[in-house]
C-alpha positions in Angstrom: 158.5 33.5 -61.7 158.8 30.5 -60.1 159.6 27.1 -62.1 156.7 24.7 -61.8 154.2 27.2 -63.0 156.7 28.1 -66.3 156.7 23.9 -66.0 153.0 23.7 -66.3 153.0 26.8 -69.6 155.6 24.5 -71.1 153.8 21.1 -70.8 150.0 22.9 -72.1 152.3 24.6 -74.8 153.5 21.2 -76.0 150.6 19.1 -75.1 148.7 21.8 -77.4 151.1 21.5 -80.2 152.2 24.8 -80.7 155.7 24.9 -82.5 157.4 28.3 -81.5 157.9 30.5 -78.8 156.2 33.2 -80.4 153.2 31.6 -81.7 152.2 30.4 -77.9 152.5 33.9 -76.3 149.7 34.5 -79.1 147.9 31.7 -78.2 147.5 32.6 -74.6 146.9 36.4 -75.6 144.0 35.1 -76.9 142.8 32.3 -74.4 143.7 34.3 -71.5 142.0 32.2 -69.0 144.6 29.8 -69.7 146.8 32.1 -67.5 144.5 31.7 -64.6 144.2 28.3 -64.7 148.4 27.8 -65.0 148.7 30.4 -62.0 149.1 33.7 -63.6 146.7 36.7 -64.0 148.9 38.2 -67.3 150.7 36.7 -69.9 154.3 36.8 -69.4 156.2 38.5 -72.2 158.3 36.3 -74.7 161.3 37.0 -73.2 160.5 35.5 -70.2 159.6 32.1 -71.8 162.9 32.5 -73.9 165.0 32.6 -70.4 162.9 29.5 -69.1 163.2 27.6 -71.8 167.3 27.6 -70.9 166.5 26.1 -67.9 166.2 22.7 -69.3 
């Protein structure tokens, strides 16, 4: 996945106010069309936003 669309997740995520990891791959399991606007058709699994988050 490349890194400015895990970038844009990350800034909604925080702009949003969600605290946790977890609680965000919710959020966007139920406002799916949040993945389409950030680029993606399907929420990406928890794990994956775990890995990202070690990139900064």
């Amino acid at each position: 996945m490349p890194r400015f669309v895990m970038i844009r997740y990350f800034l909604l995520k925080v702009y949003l106010g969600v605290a946790s990891l977890r609680q965000w791959v919710k959020f966007l399991h139920h406002h799916g069309s949040w993945c389409k606007i950030l680029g993606l058709y399907k929420v990406p699994h928890l794990s994956t936003f775990s890995r990202a988050a070690t990139w900064w």
